[in-house]
N, CA, C and O atoms as a GROMACS GRO file, in nm:
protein
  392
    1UNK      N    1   6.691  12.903  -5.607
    1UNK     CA    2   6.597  12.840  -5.696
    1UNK      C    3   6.522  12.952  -5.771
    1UNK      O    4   6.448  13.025  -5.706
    2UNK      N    5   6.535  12.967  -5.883
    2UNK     CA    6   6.482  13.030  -5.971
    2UNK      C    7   6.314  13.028  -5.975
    2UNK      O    8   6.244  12.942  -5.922
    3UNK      N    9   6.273  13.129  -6.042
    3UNK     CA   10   6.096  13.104  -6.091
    3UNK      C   11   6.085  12.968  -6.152
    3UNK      O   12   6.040  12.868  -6.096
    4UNK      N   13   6.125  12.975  -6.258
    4UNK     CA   14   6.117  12.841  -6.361
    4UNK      C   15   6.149  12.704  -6.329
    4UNK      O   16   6.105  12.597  -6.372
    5UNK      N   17   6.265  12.744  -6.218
    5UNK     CA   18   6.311  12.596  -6.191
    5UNK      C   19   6.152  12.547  -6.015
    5UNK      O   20   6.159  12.446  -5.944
    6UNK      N   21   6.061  12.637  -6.005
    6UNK     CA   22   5.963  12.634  -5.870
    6UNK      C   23   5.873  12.565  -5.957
    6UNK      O   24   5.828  12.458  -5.918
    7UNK      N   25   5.832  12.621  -6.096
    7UNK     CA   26   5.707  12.616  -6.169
    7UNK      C   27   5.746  12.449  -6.221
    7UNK      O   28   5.663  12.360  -6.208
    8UNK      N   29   5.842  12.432  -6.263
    8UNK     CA   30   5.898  12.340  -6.322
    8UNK      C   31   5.845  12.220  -6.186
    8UNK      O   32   5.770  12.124  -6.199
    9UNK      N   33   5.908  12.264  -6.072
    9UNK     CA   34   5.929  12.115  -5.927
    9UNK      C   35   5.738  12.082  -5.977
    9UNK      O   36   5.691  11.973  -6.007
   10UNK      N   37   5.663  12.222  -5.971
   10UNK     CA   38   5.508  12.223  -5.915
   10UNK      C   39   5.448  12.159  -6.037
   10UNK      O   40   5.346  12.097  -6.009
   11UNK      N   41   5.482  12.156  -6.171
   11UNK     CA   42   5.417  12.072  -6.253
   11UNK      C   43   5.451  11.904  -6.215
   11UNK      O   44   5.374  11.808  -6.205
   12UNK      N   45   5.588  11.915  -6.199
   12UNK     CA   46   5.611  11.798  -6.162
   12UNK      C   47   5.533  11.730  -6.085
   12UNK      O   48   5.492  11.618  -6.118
   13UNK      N   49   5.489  11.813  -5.924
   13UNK     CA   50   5.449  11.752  -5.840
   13UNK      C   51   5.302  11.722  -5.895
   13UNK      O   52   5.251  11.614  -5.865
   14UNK      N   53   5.235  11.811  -5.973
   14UNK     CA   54   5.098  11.797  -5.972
   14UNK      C   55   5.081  11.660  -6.068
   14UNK      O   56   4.979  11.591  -6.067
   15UNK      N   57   5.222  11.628  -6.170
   15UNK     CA   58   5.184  11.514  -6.288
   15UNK      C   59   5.226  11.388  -6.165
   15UNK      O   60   5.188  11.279  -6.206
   16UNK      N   61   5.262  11.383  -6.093
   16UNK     CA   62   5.309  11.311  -5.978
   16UNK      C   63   5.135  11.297  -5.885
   16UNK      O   64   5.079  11.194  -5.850
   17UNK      N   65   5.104  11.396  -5.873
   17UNK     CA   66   5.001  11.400  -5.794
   17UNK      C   67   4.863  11.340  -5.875
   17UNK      O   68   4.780  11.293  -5.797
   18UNK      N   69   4.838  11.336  -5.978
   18UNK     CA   70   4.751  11.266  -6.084
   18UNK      C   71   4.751  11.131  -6.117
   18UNK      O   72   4.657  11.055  -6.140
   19UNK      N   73   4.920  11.107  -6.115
   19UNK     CA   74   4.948  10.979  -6.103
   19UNK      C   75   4.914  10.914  -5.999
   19UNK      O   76   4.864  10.805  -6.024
   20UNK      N   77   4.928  10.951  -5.849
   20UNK     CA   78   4.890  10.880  -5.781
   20UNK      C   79   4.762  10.865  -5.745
   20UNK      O   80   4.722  10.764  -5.689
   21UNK      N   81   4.695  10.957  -5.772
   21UNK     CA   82   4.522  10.979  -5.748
   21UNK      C   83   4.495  10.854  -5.874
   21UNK      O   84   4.405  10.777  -5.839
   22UNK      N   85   4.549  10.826  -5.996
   22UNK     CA   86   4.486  10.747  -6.060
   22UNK      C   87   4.515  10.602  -5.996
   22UNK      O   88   4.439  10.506  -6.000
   23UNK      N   89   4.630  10.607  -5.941
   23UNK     CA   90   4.660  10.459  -5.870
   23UNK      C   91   4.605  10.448  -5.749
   23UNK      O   92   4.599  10.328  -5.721
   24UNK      N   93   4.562  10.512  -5.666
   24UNK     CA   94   4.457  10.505  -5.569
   24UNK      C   95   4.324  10.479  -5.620
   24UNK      O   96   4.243  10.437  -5.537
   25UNK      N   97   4.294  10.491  -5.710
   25UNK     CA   98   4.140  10.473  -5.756
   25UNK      C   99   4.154  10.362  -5.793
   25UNK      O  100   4.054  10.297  -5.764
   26UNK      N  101   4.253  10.284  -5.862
   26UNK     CA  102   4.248  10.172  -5.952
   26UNK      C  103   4.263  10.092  -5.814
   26UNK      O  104   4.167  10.017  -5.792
   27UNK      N  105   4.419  10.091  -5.662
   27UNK     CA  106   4.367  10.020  -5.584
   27UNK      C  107   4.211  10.030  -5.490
   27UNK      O  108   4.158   9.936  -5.430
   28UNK      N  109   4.179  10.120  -5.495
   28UNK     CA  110   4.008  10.124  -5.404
   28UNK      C  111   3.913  10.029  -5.504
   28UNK      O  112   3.819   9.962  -5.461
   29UNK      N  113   3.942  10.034  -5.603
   29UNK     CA  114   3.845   9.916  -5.728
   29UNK      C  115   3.896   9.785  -5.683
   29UNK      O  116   3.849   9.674  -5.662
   30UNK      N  117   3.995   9.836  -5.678
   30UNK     CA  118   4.087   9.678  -5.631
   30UNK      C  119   4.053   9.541  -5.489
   30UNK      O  120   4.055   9.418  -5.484
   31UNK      N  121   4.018   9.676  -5.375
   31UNK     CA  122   3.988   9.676  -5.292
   31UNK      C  123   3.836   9.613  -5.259
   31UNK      O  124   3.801   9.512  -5.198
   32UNK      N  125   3.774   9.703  -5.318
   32UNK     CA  126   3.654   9.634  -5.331
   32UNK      C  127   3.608   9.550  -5.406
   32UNK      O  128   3.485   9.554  -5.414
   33UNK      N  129   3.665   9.463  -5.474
   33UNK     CA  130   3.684   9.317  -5.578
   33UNK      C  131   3.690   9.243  -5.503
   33UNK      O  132   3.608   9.157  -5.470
   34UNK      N  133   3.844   9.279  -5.443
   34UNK     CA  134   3.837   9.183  -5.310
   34UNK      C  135   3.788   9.144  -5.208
   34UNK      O  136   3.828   9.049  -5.141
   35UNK      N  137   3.668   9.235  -5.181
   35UNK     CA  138   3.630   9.211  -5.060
   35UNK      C  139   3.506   9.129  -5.149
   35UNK      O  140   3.462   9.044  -5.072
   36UNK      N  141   3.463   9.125  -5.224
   36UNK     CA  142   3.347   9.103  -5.290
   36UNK      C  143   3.392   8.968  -5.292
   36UNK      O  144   3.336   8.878  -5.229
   37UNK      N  145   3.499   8.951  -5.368
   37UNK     CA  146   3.588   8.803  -5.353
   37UNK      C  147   3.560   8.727  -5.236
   37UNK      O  148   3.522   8.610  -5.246
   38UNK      N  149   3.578   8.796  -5.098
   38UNK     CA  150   3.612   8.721  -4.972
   38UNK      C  151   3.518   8.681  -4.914
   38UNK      O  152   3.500   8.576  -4.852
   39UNK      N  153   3.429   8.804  -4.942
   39UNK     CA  154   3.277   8.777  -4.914
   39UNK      C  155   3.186   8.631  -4.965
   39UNK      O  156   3.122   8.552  -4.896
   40UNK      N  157   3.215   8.636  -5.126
   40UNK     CA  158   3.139   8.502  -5.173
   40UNK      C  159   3.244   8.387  -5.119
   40UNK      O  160   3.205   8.270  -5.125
   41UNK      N  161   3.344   8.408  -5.080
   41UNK     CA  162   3.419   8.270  -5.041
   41UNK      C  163   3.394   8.258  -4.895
   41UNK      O  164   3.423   8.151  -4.844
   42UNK      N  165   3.360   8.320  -4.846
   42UNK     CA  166   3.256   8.305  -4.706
   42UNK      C  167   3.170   8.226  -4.682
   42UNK      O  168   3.169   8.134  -4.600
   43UNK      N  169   3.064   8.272  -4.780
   43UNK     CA  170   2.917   8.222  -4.818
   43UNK      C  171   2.963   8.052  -4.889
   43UNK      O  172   2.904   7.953  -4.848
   44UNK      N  173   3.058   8.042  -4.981
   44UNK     CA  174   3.064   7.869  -5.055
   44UNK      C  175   3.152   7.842  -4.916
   44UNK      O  176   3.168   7.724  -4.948
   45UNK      N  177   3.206   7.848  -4.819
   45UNK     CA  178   3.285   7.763  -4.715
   45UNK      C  179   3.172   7.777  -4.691
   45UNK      O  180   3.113   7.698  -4.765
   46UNK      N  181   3.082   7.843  -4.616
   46UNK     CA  182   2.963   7.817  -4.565
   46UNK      C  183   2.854   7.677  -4.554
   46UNK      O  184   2.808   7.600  -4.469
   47UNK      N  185   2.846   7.707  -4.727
   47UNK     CA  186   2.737   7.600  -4.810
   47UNK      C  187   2.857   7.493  -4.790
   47UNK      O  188   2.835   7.408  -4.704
   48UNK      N  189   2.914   7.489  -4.822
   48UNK     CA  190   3.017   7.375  -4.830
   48UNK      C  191   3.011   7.281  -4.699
   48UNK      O  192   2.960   7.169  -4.700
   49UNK      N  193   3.056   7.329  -4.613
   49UNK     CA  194   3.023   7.322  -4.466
   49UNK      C  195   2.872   7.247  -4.426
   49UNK      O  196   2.848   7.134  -4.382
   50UNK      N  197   2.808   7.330  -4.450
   50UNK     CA  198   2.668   7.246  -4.476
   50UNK      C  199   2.658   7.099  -4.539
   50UNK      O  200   2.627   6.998  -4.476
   51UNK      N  201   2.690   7.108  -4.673
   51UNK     CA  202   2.673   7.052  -4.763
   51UNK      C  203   2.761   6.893  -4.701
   51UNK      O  204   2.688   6.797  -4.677
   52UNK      N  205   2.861   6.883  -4.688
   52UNK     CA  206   2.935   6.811  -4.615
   52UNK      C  207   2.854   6.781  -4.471
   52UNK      O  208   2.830   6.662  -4.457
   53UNK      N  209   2.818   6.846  -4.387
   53UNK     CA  210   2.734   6.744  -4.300
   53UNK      C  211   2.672   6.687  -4.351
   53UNK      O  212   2.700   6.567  -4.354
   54UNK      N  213   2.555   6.733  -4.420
   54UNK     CA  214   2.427   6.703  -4.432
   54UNK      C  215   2.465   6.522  -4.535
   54UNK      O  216   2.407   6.423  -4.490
   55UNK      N  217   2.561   6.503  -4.664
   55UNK     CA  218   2.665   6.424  -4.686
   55UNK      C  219   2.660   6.342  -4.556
   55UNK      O  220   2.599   6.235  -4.550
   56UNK      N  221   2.726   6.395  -4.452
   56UNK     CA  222   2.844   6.241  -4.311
   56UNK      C  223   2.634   6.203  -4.302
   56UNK      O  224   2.618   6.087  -4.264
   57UNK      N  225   2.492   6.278  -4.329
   57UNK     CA  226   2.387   6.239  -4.245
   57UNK      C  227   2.363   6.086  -4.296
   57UNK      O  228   2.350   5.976  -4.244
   58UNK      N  229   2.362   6.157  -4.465
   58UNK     CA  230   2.346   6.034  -4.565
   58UNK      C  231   2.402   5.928  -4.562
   58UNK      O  232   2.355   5.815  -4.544
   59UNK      N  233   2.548   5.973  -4.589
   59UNK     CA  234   2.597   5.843  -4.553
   59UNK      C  235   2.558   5.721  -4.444
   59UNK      O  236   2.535   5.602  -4.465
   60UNK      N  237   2.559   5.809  -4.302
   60UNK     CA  238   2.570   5.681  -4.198
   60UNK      C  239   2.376   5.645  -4.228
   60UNK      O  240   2.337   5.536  -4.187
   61UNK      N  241   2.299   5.712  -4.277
   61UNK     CA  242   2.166   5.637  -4.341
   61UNK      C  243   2.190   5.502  -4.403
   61UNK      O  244   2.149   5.390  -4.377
   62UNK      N  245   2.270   5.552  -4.496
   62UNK     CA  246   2.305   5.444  -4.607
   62UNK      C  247   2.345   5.314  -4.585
   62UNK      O  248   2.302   5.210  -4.633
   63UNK      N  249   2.454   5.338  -4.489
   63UNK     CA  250   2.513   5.253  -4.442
   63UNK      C  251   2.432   5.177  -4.327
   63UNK      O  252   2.470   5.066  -4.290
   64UNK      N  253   2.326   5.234  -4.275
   64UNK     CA  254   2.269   5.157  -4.167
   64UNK      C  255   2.158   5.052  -4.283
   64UNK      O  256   2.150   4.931  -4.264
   65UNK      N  257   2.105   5.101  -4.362
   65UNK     CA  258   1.999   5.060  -4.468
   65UNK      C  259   2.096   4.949  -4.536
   65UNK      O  260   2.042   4.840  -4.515
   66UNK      N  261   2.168   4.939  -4.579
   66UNK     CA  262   2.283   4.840  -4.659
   66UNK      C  263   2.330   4.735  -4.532
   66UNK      O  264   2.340   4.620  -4.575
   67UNK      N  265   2.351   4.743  -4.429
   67UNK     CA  266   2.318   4.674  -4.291
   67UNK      C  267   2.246   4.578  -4.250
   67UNK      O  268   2.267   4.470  -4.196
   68UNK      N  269   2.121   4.660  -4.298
   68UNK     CA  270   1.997   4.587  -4.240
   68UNK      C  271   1.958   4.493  -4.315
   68UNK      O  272   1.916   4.404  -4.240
   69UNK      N  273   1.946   4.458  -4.437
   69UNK     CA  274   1.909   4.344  -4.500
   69UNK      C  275   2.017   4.235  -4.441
   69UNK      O  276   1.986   4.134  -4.377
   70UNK      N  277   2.133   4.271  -4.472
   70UNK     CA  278   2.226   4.166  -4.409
   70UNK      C  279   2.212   4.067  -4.294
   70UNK      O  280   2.199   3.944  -4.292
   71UNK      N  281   2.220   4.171  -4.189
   71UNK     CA  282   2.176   4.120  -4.055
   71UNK      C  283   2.036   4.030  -4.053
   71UNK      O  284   2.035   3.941  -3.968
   72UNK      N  285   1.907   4.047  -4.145
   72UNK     CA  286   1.837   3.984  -4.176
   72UNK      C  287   1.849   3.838  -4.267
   72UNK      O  288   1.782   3.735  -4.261
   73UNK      N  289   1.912   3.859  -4.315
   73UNK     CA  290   1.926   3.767  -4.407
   73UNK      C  291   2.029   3.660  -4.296
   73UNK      O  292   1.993   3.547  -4.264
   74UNK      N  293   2.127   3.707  -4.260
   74UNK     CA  294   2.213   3.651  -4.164
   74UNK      C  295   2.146   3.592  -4.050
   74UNK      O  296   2.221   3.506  -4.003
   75UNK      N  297   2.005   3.603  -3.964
   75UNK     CA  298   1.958   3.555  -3.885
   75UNK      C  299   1.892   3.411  -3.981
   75UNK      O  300   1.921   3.292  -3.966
   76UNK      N  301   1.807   3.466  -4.067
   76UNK     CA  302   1.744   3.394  -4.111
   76UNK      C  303   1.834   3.202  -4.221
   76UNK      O  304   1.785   3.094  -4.252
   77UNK      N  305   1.961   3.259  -4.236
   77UNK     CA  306   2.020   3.133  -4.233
   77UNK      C  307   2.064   3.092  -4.117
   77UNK      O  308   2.004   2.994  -4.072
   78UNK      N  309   2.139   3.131  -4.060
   78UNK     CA  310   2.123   3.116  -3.879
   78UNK      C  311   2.018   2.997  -3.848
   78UNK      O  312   2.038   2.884  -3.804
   79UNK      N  313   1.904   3.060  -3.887
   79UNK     CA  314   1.768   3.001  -3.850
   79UNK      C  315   1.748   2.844  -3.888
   79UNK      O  316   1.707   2.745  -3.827
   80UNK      N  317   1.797   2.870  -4.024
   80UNK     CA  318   1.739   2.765  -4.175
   80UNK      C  319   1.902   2.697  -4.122
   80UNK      O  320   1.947   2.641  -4.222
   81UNK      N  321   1.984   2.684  -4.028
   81UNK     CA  322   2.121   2.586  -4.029
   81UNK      C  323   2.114   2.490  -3.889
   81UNK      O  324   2.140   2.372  -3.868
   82UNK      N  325   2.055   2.628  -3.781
   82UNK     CA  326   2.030   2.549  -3.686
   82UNK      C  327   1.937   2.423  -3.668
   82UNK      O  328   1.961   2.323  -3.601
   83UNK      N  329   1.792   2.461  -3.764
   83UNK     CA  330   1.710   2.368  -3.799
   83UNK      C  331   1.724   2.237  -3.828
   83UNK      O  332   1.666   2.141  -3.776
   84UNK      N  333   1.851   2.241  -3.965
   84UNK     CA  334   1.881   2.125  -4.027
   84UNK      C  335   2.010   2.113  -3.911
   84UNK      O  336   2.090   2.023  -3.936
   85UNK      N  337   2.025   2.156  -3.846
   85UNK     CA  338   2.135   2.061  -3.749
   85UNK      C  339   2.044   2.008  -3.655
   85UNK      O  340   2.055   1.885  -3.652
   86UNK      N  341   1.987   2.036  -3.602
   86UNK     CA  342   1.858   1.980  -3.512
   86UNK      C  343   1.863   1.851  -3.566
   86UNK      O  344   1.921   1.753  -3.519
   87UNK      N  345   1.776   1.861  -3.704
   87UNK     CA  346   1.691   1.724  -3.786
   87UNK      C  347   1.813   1.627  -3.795
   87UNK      O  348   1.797   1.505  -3.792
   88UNK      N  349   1.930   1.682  -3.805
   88UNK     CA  350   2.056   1.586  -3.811
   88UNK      C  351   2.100   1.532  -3.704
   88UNK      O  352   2.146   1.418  -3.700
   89UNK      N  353   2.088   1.616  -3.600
   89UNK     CA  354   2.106   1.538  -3.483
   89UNK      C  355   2.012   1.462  -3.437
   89UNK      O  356   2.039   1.372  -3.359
   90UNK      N  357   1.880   1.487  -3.478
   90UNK     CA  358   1.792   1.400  -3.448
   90UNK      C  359   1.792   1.260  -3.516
   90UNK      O  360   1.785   1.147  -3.467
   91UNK      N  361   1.802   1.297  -3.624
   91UNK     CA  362   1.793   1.164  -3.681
   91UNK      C  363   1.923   1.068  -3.688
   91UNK      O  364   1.914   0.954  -3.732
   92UNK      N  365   2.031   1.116  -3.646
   92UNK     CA  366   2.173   1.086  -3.606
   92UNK      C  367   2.114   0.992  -3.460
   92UNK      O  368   2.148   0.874  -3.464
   93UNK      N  369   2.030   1.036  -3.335
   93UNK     CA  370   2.067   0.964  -3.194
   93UNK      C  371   1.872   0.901  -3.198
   93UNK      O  372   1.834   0.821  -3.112
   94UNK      N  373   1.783   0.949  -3.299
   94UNK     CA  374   1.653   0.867  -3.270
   94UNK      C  375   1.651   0.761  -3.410
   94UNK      O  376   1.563   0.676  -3.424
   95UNK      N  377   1.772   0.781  -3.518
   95UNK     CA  378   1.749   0.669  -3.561
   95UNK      C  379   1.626   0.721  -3.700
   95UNK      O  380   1.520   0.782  -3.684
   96UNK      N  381   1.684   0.673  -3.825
   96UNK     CA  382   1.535   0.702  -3.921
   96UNK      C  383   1.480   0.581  -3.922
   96UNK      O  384   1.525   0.468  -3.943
   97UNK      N  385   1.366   0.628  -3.893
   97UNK     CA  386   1.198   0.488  -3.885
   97UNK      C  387   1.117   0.566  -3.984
   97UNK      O  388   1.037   0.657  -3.966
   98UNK      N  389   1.157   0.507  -4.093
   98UNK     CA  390   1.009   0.561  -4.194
   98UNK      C  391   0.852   0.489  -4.208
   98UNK      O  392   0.767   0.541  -4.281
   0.00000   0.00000   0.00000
């Protein structure tokens, strides 16, 4: 191996060696994007997570409140049927005497 053909390998290696120092820098930028990335997708599964219970709390609220009139309302004809079956049976076996 000649002088020229040593000087020649060593430029090589060093335009080789620049190249990769620039592609190492561009992945370490890279690198840390990503983690920056993974990081905020941490934090929204997080909130999300939250956000969704706190959601199943409301709901079964809701649903107990949307319930409750019903069941009210449902006694209270209950109430207002048994009555008039009473007065019907009453006046069915005592007979109307006005």
């Amino acid at each position: 191996m000649t002088n020229d053909d040593i000087v020649k390998a060593i430029a090589e290696n060093e335009q080789r060696s620049k190249s990769n120092s620039h592609r190492i820098n561009n992945l370490e930028q890279n690198a840390r994007l990503l983690n920056k990335m993974v990081t905020a997708l941490e934090v929204l599964a997080s909130q999300q997570k939250s956000v969704a219970e706190q959601v199943d709390k409301i709901d079964g609220k809701v649903t107990r409140l949307e319930q409750s009139p019903m069941k009210k309302v449902s006694t209270v004809i209950g109430y207002i049927l048994a009555a008039l079956c009473s007065a019907g049976v009453g006046l069915l076996f005592g007979g109307f005497q006005p």
